[in-house]
KOLNU-892657 format. One line per 3 residues: their letters; for each residue x, y, z of C-alpha. Coordinates in nm, 3 decimals, m for minus. Example, Ala and Ser with C-alpha at 12.3 -4.5 7.8 and 13.67 -1.06 7.14 Angstrom:
<atoms>
as) 1.230:m0.450:0.780; 1.367:m0.106:0.714;
</atoms>
This chain:
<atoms>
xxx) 3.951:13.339:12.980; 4.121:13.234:12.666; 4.321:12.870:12.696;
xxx) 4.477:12.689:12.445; 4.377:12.329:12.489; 4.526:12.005:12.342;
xxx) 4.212:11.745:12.251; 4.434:11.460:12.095; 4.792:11.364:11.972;
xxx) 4.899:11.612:11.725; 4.901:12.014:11.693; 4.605:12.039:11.447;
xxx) 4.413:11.928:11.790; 4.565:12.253:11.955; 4.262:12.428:11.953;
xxx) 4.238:12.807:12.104; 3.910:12.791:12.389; 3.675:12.975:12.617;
xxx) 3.706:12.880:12.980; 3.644:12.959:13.286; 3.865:13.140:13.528;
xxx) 3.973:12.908:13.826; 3.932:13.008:14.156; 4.170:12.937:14.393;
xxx) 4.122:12.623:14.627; 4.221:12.710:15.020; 4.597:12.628:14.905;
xxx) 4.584:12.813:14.596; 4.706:13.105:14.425; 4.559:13.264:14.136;
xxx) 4.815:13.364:13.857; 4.740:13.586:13.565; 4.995:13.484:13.314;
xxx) 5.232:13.706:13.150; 5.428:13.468:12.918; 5.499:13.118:12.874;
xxx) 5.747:12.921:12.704; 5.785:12.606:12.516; 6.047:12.306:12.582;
xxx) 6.126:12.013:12.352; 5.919:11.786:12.644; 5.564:12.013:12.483;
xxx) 5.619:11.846:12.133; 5.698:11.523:12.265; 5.399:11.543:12.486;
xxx) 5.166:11.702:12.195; 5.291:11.407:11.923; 5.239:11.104:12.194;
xxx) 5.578:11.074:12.248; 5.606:11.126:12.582; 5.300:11.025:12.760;
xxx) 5.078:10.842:12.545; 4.800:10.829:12.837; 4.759:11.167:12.845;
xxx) 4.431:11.234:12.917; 4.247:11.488:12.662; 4.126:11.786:12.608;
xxx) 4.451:11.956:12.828; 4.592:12.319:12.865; 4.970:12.205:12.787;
xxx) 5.326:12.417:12.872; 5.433:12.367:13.213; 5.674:12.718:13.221;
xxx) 5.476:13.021:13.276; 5.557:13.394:13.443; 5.304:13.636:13.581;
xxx) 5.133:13.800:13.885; 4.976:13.687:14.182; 4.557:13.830:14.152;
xxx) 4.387:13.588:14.407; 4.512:13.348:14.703; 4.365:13.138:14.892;
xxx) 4.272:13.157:15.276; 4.578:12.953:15.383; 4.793:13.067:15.112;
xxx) 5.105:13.210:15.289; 5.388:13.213:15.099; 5.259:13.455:14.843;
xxx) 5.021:13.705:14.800; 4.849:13.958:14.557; 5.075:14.148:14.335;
xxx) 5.357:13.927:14.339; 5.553:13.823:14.073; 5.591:13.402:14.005;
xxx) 5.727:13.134:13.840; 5.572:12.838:13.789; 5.726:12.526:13.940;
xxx) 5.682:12.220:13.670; 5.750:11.922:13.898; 5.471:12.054:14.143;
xxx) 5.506:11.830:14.419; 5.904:11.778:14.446; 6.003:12.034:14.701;
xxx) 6.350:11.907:14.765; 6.547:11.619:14.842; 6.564:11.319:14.587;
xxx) 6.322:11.261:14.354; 6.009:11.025:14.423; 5.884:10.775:14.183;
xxx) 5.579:10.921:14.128; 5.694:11.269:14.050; 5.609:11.259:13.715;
xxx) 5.207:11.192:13.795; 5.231:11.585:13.952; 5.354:11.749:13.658;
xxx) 5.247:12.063:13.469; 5.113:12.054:13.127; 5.149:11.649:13.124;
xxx) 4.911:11.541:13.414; 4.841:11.863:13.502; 4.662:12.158:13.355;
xxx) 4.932:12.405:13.223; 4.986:12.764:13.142; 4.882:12.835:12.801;
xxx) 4.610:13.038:12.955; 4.508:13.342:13.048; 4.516:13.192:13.438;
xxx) 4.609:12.922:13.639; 4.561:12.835:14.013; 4.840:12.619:14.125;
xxx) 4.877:12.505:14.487; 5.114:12.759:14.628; 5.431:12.491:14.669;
xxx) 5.457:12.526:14.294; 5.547:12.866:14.264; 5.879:12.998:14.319;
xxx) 5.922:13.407:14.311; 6.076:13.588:14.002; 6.361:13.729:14.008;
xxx) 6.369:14.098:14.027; 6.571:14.212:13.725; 6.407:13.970:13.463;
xxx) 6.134:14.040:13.290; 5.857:13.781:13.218; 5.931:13.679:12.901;
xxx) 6.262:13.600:13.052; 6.142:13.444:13.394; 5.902:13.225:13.171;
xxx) 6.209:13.055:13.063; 6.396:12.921:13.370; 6.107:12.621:13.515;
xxx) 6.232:12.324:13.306; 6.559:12.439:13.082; 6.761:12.589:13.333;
xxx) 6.679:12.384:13.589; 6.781:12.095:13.432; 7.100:12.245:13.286;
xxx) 7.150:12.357:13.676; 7.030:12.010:13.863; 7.272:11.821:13.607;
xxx) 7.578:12.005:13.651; 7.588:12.203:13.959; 7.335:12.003:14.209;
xxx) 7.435:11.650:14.077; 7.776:11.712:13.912; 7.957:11.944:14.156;
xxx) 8.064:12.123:13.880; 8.414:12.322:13.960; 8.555:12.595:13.819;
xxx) 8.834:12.479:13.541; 8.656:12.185:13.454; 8.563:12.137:13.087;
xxx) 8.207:12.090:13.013; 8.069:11.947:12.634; 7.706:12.070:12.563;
xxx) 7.532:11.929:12.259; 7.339:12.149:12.031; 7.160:12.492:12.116;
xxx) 6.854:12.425:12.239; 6.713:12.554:12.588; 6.855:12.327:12.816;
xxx) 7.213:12.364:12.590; 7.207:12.745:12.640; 7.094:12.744:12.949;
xxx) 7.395:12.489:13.028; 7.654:12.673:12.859; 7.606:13.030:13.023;
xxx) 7.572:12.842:13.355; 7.881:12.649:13.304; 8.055:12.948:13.168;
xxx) 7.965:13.173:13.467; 8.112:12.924:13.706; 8.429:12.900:13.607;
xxx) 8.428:12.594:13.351; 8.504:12.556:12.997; 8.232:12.479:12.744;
xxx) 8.285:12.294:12.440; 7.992:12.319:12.182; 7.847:12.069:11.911;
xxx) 7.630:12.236:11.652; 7.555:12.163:11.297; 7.563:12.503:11.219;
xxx) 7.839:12.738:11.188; 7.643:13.077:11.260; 7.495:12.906:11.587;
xxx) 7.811:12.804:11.704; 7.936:13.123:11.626; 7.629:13.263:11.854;
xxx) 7.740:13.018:12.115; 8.123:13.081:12.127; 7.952:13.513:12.208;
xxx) 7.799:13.344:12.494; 8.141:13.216:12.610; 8.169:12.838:12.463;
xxx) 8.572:12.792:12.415; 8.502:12.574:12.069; 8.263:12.473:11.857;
xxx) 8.277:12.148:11.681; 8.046:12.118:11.405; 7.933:11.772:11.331;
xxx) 7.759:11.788:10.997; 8.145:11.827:10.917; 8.293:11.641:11.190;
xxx) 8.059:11.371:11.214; 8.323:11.189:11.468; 8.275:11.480:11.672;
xxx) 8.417:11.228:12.020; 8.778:11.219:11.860; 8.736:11.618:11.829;
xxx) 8.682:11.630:12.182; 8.946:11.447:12.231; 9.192:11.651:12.040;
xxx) 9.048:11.974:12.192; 9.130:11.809:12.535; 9.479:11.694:12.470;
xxx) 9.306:11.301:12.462; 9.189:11.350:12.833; 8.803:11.394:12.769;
xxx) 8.577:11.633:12.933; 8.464:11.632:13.300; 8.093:11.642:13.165;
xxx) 7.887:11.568:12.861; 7.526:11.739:12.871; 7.379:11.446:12.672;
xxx) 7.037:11.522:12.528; 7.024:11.384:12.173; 7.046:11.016:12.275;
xxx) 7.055:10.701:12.040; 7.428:10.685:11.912; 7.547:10.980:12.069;
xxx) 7.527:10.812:12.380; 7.828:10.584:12.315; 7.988:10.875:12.160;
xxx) 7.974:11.099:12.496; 8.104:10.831:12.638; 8.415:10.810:12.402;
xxx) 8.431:11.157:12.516; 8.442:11.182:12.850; 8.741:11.123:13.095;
xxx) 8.806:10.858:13.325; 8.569:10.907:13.596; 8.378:11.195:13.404;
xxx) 7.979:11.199:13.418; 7.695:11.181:13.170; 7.384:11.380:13.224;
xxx) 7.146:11.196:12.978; 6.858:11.477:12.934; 6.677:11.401:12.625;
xxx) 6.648:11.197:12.269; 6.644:11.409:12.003; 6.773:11.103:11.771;
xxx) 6.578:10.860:11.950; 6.500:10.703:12.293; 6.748:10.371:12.243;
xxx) 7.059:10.368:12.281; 7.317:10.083:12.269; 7.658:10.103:12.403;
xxx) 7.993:9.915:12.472; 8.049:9.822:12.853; 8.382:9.786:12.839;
xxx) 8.485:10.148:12.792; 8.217:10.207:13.027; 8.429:10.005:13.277;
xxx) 8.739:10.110:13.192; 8.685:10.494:13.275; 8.402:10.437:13.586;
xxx) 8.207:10.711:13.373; 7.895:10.803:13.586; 7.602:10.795:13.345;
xxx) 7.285:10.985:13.519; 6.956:11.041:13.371; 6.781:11.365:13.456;
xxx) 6.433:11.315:13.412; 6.188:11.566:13.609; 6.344:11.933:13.607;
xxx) 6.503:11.939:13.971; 6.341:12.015:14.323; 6.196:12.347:14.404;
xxx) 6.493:12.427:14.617; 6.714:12.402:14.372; 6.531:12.635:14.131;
xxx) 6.524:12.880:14.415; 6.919:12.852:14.499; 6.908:12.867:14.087;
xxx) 6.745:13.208:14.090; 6.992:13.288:14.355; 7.327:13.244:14.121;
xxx) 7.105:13.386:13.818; 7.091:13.715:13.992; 7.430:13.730:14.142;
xxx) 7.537:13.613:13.788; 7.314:13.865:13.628; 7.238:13.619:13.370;
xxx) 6.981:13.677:13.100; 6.803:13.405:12.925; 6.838:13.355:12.526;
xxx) 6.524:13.385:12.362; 6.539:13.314:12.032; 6.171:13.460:11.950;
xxx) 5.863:13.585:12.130; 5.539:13.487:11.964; 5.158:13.660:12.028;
xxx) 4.913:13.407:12.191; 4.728:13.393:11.928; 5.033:13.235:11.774;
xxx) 5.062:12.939:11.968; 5.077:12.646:11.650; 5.359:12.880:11.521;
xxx) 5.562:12.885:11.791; 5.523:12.483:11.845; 5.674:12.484:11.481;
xxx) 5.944:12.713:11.509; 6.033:12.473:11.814; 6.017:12.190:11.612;
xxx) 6.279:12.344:11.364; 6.494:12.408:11.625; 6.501:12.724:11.800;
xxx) 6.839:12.892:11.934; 6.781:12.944:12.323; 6.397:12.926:12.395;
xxx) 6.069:12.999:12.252; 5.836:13.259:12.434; 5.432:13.317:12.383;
xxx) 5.369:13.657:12.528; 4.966:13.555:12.679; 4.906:13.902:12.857;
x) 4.888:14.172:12.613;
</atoms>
Protein backbone atom coordinates (compact mmCIF):
# COMPACT_ATOMS: atom_id res chain seq x y z
CA UNK A 1 0.00 0.00 0.00
CA UNK A 2 0.91 3.58 -0.46
CA UNK A 3 1.54 5.63 3.10
CA UNK A 4 2.70 8.88 3.54
CA UNK A 5 5.26 8.77 6.29
CA UNK A 6 6.82 11.60 8.41
CA UNK A 7 10.86 10.72 9.01
CA UNK A 8 11.75 14.01 10.98
CA UNK A 9 10.46 17.53 12.06
CA UNK A 10 9.42 19.36 9.06
CA UNK A 11 7.22 18.60 5.77
CA UNK A 12 10.19 18.22 3.34
CA UNK A 13 10.55 14.81 5.57
CA UNK A 14 6.89 13.91 4.42
CA UNK A 15 7.91 11.43 2.19
CA UNK A 16 5.19 9.30 0.02
CA UNK A 17 6.17 5.13 0.81
CA UNK A 18 5.63 1.51 -0.01
CA UNK A 19 4.32 -0.54 2.85
CA UNK A 20 2.88 -3.27 3.78
CA UNK A 21 -0.77 -3.87 4.37
CA UNK A 22 -1.51 -4.62 8.16
CA UNK A 23 -3.33 -7.42 9.13
CA UNK A 24 -5.60 -7.25 11.69
CA UNK A 25 -4.52 -8.41 15.30
CA UNK A 26 -7.50 -10.66 17.12
CA UNK A 27 -9.02 -7.10 18.20
CA UNK A 28 -8.59 -5.52 14.98
CA UNK A 29 -10.33 -4.23 12.11
CA UNK A 30 -8.94 -3.63 8.83
CA UNK A 31 -9.97 -0.21 7.22
CA UNK A 32 -9.42 0.74 3.64
CA UNK A 33 -9.39 4.47 3.76
CA UNK A 34 -11.53 6.66 1.79
CA UNK A 35 -10.39 10.18 2.90
CA UNK A 36 -8.63 11.83 5.58
CA UNK A 37 -8.38 15.18 6.86
CA UNK A 38 -5.94 17.51 8.35
CA UNK A 39 -6.26 19.58 11.80
CA UNK A 40 -4.03 22.43 13.01
CA UNK A 41 -2.65 19.56 15.81
CA UNK A 42 -0.85 17.68 12.13
CA UNK A 43 1.36 20.88 11.61
CA UNK A 44 2.10 21.30 15.09
CA UNK A 45 2.98 17.69 15.31
CA UNK A 46 4.95 17.72 11.77
CA UNK A 47 7.07 21.17 12.89
CA UNK A 48 7.94 19.70 16.62
CA UNK A 49 5.60 21.71 18.13
CA UNK A 50 3.57 19.47 19.68
CA UNK A 51 5.40 16.41 20.59
CA UNK A 52 8.95 16.82 20.15
CA UNK A 53 9.55 12.95 21.10
CA UNK A 54 7.82 11.79 18.40
CA UNK A 55 9.31 8.89 17.34
CA UNK A 56 10.23 8.76 13.41
CA UNK A 57 9.56 7.58 10.45
CA UNK A 58 5.38 7.85 11.30
CA UNK A 59 2.15 7.67 9.10
CA UNK A 60 0.63 11.07 10.64
CA UNK A 61 -3.38 12.39 10.49
CA UNK A 62 -5.38 10.89 13.11
CA UNK A 63 -9.07 11.62 11.13
CA UNK A 64 -9.76 9.14 8.52
CA UNK A 65 -13.23 7.63 6.80
CA UNK A 66 -13.57 4.36 4.97
CA UNK A 67 -14.77 0.70 4.92
CA UNK A 68 -14.41 -2.14 7.00
CA UNK A 69 -12.30 -5.15 4.53
CA UNK A 70 -10.92 -7.47 7.35
CA UNK A 71 -11.71 -8.06 11.23
CA UNK A 72 -10.37 -9.85 13.50
CA UNK A 73 -11.61 -13.17 15.25
CA UNK A 74 -12.97 -11.33 18.31
CA UNK A 75 -13.84 -8.27 16.52
CA UNK A 76 -17.58 -7.71 17.30
CA UNK A 77 -18.63 -4.48 17.02
CA UNK A 78 -18.00 -4.19 13.34
CA UNK A 79 -17.66 -6.14 10.47
CA UNK A 80 -16.86 -6.26 6.65
CA UNK A 81 -18.46 -3.66 4.58
CA UNK A 82 -19.09 -1.22 7.13
CA UNK A 83 -18.59 2.21 7.01
CA UNK A 84 -16.08 3.97 10.00
CA UNK A 85 -14.68 6.69 11.53
CA UNK A 86 -11.69 6.72 13.10
CA UNK A 87 -11.59 7.49 16.81
CA UNK A 88 -8.28 9.81 17.53
CA UNK A 89 -8.06 9.43 21.32
CA UNK A 90 -8.07 5.52 20.87
CA UNK A 91 -8.26 4.41 24.27
CA UNK A 92 -10.76 7.07 25.96
CA UNK A 93 -14.08 5.36 25.70
CA UNK A 94 -15.97 7.59 28.04
CA UNK A 95 -15.97 9.11 31.27
CA UNK A 96 -13.17 11.73 32.21
CA UNK A 97 -10.14 11.83 30.66
CA UNK A 98 -6.99 9.79 31.98
CA UNK A 99 -3.59 11.21 32.21
CA UNK A 100 -2.14 9.15 29.88
CA UNK A 101 -4.57 9.61 27.08
CA UNK A 102 -2.41 11.36 25.03
CA UNK A 103 0.32 8.24 24.84
CA UNK A 104 -2.84 6.35 22.74
CA UNK A 105 -3.28 8.81 20.18
CA UNK A 106 -3.53 8.62 16.37
CA UNK A 107 -1.01 10.07 14.13
CA UNK A 108 1.12 11.34 17.35
CA UNK A 109 2.02 7.99 19.15
CA UNK A 110 0.22 6.11 16.94
CA UNK A 111 0.37 5.17 13.31
CA UNK A 112 -2.27 7.31 11.43
CA UNK A 113 -4.36 7.35 8.35
CA UNK A 114 -2.51 8.82 5.58
CA UNK A 115 -2.56 5.40 4.09
CA UNK A 116 -4.07 3.32 1.96
CA UNK A 117 -5.04 1.06 5.34
CA UNK A 118 -5.01 0.97 8.82
CA UNK A 119 -5.90 -1.71 11.47
CA UNK A 120 -7.03 -0.05 14.58
CA UNK A 121 -8.27 -2.01 17.61
CA UNK A 122 -11.99 -1.99 17.11
CA UNK A 123 -12.75 0.54 20.33
CA UNK A 124 -11.41 3.23 18.02
CA UNK A 125 -13.85 3.20 15.48
CA UNK A 126 -17.11 4.77 15.72
CA UNK A 127 -19.74 4.11 12.63
CA UNK A 128 -20.41 6.85 9.93
CA UNK A 129 -23.18 8.40 9.69
CA UNK A 130 -25.47 7.41 6.96
CA UNK A 131 -26.10 10.59 4.96
CA UNK A 132 -22.39 11.87 4.89
CA UNK A 133 -20.17 11.03 2.59
CA UNK A 134 -16.47 10.27 3.39
CA UNK A 135 -14.93 13.21 2.62
CA UNK A 136 -17.37 14.62 5.03
CA UNK A 137 -17.23 11.83 7.82
CA UNK A 138 -13.33 12.27 7.58
CA UNK A 139 -13.90 15.53 9.17
CA UNK A 140 -15.79 15.02 12.47
CA UNK A 141 -12.76 12.79 14.78
CA UNK A 142 -10.92 15.81 16.26
CA UNK A 143 -12.76 19.30 15.06
CA UNK A 144 -16.14 18.58 15.88
CA UNK A 145 -15.57 16.76 18.68
CA UNK A 146 -13.86 19.25 20.33
CA UNK A 147 -16.21 22.06 19.26
CA UNK A 148 -18.98 19.44 20.74
CA UNK A 149 -17.01 18.19 24.13
CA UNK A 150 -16.37 22.07 24.85
CA UNK A 151 -19.69 23.41 24.55
CA UNK A 152 -22.32 20.86 24.77
CA UNK A 153 -20.60 17.91 27.00
CA UNK A 154 -18.62 20.36 29.29
CA UNK A 155 -20.52 23.68 28.86
CA UNK A 156 -24.19 22.66 28.96
CA UNK A 157 -24.70 24.85 26.32
CA UNK A 158 -28.57 26.19 26.24
CA UNK A 159 -30.46 27.45 23.74
CA UNK A 160 -30.39 31.56 23.88
CA UNK A 161 -27.08 31.67 25.16
CA UNK A 162 -24.50 33.68 23.19
CA UNK A 163 -21.49 31.87 22.12
CA UNK A 164 -18.00 33.90 20.70
CA UNK A 165 -15.95 31.61 18.30
CA UNK A 166 -12.56 32.86 17.18
CA UNK A 167 -11.51 32.57 13.64
CA UNK A 168 -12.69 29.92 10.95
CA UNK A 169 -10.80 27.16 11.28
CA UNK A 170 -12.21 23.47 11.83
CA UNK A 171 -12.88 23.43 15.28
CA UNK A 172 -14.46 27.34 14.76
CA UNK A 173 -16.87 26.01 12.06
CA UNK A 174 -17.52 23.12 13.49
CA UNK A 175 -18.43 25.26 16.77
CA UNK A 176 -20.46 27.73 15.14
CA UNK A 177 -22.97 25.39 13.16
CA UNK A 178 -23.17 23.35 16.38
CA UNK A 179 -23.88 26.27 18.48
CA UNK A 180 -26.17 27.65 15.90
CA UNK A 181 -28.24 24.43 15.57
CA UNK A 182 -28.88 24.41 19.28
CA UNK A 183 -30.41 27.31 19.81
CA UNK A 184 -27.46 29.81 20.75
CA UNK A 185 -26.13 32.87 19.27
CA UNK A 186 -22.69 32.94 17.66
CA UNK A 187 -20.58 35.86 17.54
CA UNK A 188 -17.58 35.56 15.05
CA UNK A 189 -13.90 37.06 15.05
CA UNK A 190 -12.23 36.95 11.67
CA UNK A 191 -9.67 39.07 10.03
CA UNK A 192 -11.35 38.82 6.98
CA UNK A 193 -14.44 40.33 5.77
CA UNK A 194 -15.41 37.67 2.99
CA UNK A 195 -14.93 34.83 5.72
CA UNK A 196 -16.99 36.43 8.08
CA UNK A 197 -19.33 37.03 5.53
CA UNK A 198 -19.12 33.03 4.84
CA UNK A 199 -19.64 32.59 8.53
CA UNK A 200 -22.63 34.96 9.21
CA UNK A 201 -24.37 32.17 5.83
CA UNK A 202 -23.67 29.58 8.30
CA UNK A 203 -25.75 31.42 10.93
CA UNK A 204 -23.07 33.57 13.12
CA UNK A 205 -25.29 36.76 14.36
CA UNK A 206 -21.97 39.20 13.91
CA UNK A 207 -18.80 39.28 12.81
CA UNK A 208 -16.20 41.38 14.39
CA UNK A 209 -13.21 41.78 12.40
CA UNK A 210 -10.10 42.37 14.33
CA UNK A 211 -7.49 43.45 11.84
CA UNK A 212 -9.95 46.53 12.19
CA UNK A 213 -11.11 46.12 15.59
CA UNK A 214 -8.08 45.03 17.15
CA UNK A 215 -9.95 45.52 20.75
CA UNK A 216 -12.26 43.07 19.50
CA UNK A 217 -13.34 42.27 23.82
CA UNK A 218 -14.99 45.85 24.03
CA UNK A 219 -16.89 44.80 20.64
CA UNK A 220 -18.20 41.97 22.37
CA UNK A 221 -19.14 43.88 24.83
CA UNK A 222 -21.10 46.37 22.88
CA UNK A 223 -22.71 43.56 20.82
CA UNK A 224 -23.87 42.15 24.27
CA UNK A 225 -25.25 45.27 25.79
CA UNK A 226 -21.76 45.10 28.30
CA UNK A 227 -22.96 41.63 29.67
CA UNK A 228 -20.33 39.34 27.86
CA UNK A 229 -20.95 36.07 26.28
CA UNK A 230 -21.87 32.78 28.02
CA UNK A 231 -18.82 31.15 26.12
CA UNK A 232 -15.61 32.03 24.39
CA UNK A 233 -14.22 29.07 22.09
CA UNK A 234 -10.61 30.16 22.81
CA UNK A 235 -8.10 28.64 20.43
CA UNK A 236 -5.59 31.33 19.47
CA UNK A 237 -4.06 31.69 22.95
CA UNK A 238 -1.21 34.13 24.09
CA UNK A 239 -3.04 37.60 24.58
CA UNK A 240 -6.28 36.61 23.51
CA UNK A 241 -6.59 34.74 26.51
CA UNK A 242 -6.99 37.80 28.78
CA UNK A 243 -9.05 39.25 26.12
CA UNK A 244 -11.80 36.29 26.22
CA UNK A 245 -11.76 36.86 29.47
CA UNK A 246 -12.64 40.65 29.21
CA UNK A 247 -15.30 39.12 27.20
CA UNK A 248 -17.05 36.84 28.92
CA UNK A 249 -19.84 37.33 31.61
CA UNK A 250 -19.78 36.84 35.15
CA UNK A 251 -19.71 33.24 35.61
CA UNK A 252 -19.22 32.55 31.75
CA UNK A 253 -16.64 29.73 30.65
CA UNK A 254 -13.48 29.54 28.58
CA UNK A 255 -12.79 26.56 26.44
CA UNK A 256 -9.00 27.08 25.79
CA UNK A 257 -8.50 24.72 22.54
CA UNK A 258 -5.42 25.81 20.87
CA UNK A 259 -2.41 28.56 20.36
CA UNK A 260 -2.40 29.85 17.22
CA UNK A 261 -0.42 33.08 18.66
CA UNK A 262 1.48 31.11 20.99
CA UNK A 263 1.35 28.61 23.91
CA UNK A 264 1.84 31.46 26.92
CA UNK A 265 -0.41 33.32 28.04
CA UNK A 266 -0.43 35.87 30.93
CA UNK A 267 -3.46 37.22 32.51
CA UNK A 268 -4.93 39.49 35.32
CA UNK A 269 -6.51 37.49 38.34
CA UNK A 270 -8.47 39.94 39.51
CA UNK A 271 -11.05 40.07 36.73
CA UNK A 272 -10.67 36.49 36.82
CA UNK A 273 -12.07 36.71 40.40
CA UNK A 274 -14.37 39.15 40.01
CA UNK A 275 -16.63 37.26 37.34
CA UNK A 276 -15.81 33.33 38.71
CA UNK A 277 -15.12 32.79 34.83
CA UNK A 278 -14.53 28.97 34.42
CA UNK A 279 -11.42 28.65 32.28
CA UNK A 280 -11.18 24.82 30.88
CA UNK A 281 -8.62 23.46 28.66
CA UNK A 282 -9.72 20.88 26.13
CA UNK A 283 -6.89 18.94 25.26
CA UNK A 284 -7.60 15.29 23.72
CA UNK A 285 -10.77 15.47 21.31
CA UNK A 286 -13.55 14.03 23.77
CA UNK A 287 -14.52 10.31 24.70
CA UNK A 288 -15.84 7.94 22.16
CA UNK A 289 -19.28 8.30 23.59
CA UNK A 290 -19.49 11.56 23.04
CA UNK A 291 -18.52 11.40 19.35
CA UNK A 292 -21.19 8.80 19.03
CA UNK A 293 -24.07 10.98 20.86
CA UNK A 294 -22.20 13.71 18.39
CA UNK A 295 -23.10 11.73 15.30
CA UNK A 296 -26.44 11.40 16.88
CA UNK A 297 -27.36 15.41 16.87
CA UNK A 298 -25.31 15.63 13.42
CA UNK A 299 -27.93 13.52 11.82
CA UNK A 300 -30.98 14.76 13.52
CA UNK A 301 -29.40 18.22 12.74
CA UNK A 302 -28.63 17.18 9.25
CA UNK A 303 -25.51 19.05 9.48
CA UNK A 304 -22.88 19.01 6.77
CA UNK A 305 -19.30 19.66 7.39
CA UNK A 306 -17.42 22.78 5.64
CA UNK A 307 -14.73 21.69 3.57
CA UNK A 308 -12.91 24.23 2.31
CA UNK A 309 -10.91 21.93 -0.34
CA UNK A 310 -10.39 18.28 -1.18
CA UNK A 311 -6.88 17.46 -2.29
CA UNK A 312 -5.62 14.00 -4.37
CA UNK A 313 -3.25 11.83 -2.20
CA UNK A 314 -0.73 12.41 -4.10
CA UNK A 315 -1.14 15.94 -2.86
CA UNK A 316 -0.51 15.53 0.60
CA UNK A 317 2.56 18.54 1.14
CA UNK A 318 -0.11 20.78 -0.59
CA UNK A 319 -2.74 20.29 1.47
CA UNK A 320 -0.39 20.64 4.78
CA UNK A 321 0.26 24.17 3.16
CA UNK A 322 -3.02 25.26 2.32
CA UNK A 323 -3.62 24.36 6.15
CA UNK A 324 -0.93 26.33 7.16
CA UNK A 325 -2.46 29.46 5.33
CA UNK A 326 -5.47 28.97 6.92
CA UNK A 327 -8.16 27.03 5.47
CA UNK A 328 -12.03 28.00 5.89
CA UNK A 329 -13.72 24.79 7.51
CA UNK A 330 -11.36 21.73 6.95
CA UNK A 331 -8.92 20.29 4.64
CA UNK A 332 -9.70 16.81 2.98
CA UNK A 333 -7.09 14.26 1.07
CA UNK A 334 -9.31 12.00 -0.93
CA UNK A 335 -6.70 8.46 -0.45
CA UNK A 336 -9.13 5.97 -2.31
CA UNK A 337 -9.46 6.86 -5.82
Amino acid sequence: MKAWELHGFGLEHLKLAEKQIPRPAPNEALIRISAVSLNYRDKLLSDGSYNPAMRFPLIPVADGAGEVVETGKNVTRFRAGDRVITHYATRWIDGPPQADRSVHTLGNTLSGALAEYIALDERALVAKPDYLADEEASTLPVAAVTAWYALVEKGQLKAGQTVLIQGTGGVSVFGLQLATALGAKVIVTSSSEEKLARAKALGAVHGINYSRIPNWEEAVLDLTSQQGVDHVLEVVGGGSLARSINAVKVTGQISVIGFLERSASAVEIVPMLQKEVVIRGIGGAGPRRAFEDMNKALTKFQLRPVIDRVYAFGEALSAYQHLERGPFGKIVIRVAA
